[in-house]
C-alpha positions in Angstrom: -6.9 -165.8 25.3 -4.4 -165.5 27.8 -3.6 -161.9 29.4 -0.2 -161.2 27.9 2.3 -158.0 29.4 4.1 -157.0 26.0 6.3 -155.0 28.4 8.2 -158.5 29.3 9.4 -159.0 25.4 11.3 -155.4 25.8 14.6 -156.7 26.5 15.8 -154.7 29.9 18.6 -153.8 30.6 21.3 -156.2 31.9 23.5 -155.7 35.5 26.4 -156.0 33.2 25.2 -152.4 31.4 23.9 -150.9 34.4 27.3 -151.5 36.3 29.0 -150.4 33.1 26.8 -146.8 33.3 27.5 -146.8 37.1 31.1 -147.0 36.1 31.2 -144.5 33.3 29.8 -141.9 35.8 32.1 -142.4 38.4 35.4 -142.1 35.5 33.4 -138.7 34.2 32.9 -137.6 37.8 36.9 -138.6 39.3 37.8 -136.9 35.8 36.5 -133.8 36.3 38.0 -133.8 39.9 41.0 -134.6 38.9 41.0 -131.6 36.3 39.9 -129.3 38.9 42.9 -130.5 41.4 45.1 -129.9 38.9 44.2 -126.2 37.7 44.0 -125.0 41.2 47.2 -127.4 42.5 50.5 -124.3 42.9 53.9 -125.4 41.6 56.3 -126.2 43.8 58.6 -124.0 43.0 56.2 -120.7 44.1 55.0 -122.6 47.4 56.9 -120.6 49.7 57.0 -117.1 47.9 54.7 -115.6 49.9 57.0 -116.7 53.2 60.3 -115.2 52.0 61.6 -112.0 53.9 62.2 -108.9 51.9 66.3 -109.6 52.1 66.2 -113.2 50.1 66.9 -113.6 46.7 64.4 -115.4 44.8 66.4 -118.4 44.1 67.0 -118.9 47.8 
C-alpha cells in the first residue's frame, strides 16, 4: 500500500484568500489611523487661538 499524506486532501488555502486577509488587515489597520487622525486633527477655526494678542477680538 502506498504511503499516502492525508494532509494533501485538506484543501489550503488559495493566494486569492490570503491576499484578500492581507487586504482586510491593511483596511482595519488605515481605519483605525484614519479615526485616530481625525479625533486628534483641531478645527480650523481654533488653529490660531493660542497666537492672538490679548487686544483681538475673537472673530479677528
Amino acid at each position: 500500500m502506498p504511503n499516502t499524506n492525508y494532509l494533501d486532501f485538506i484543501p489550503q488555502k488559495s493566494d486569492v484568500d490570503t491576499l484578500a486577509d492581507d487586504l482586510d488587515k491593511v483596511r482595519a489597520d488605515f481605519a483605525a489611523v484614519l479615526k485616530q487622525f481625525n479625533d486628534e486633527i483641531i478645527p480650523y477655526g481654533f488653529q490660531d487661538a493660542s497666537r492672538r494678542q490679548g487686544s483681538e477680538s475673537p472673530g479677528a
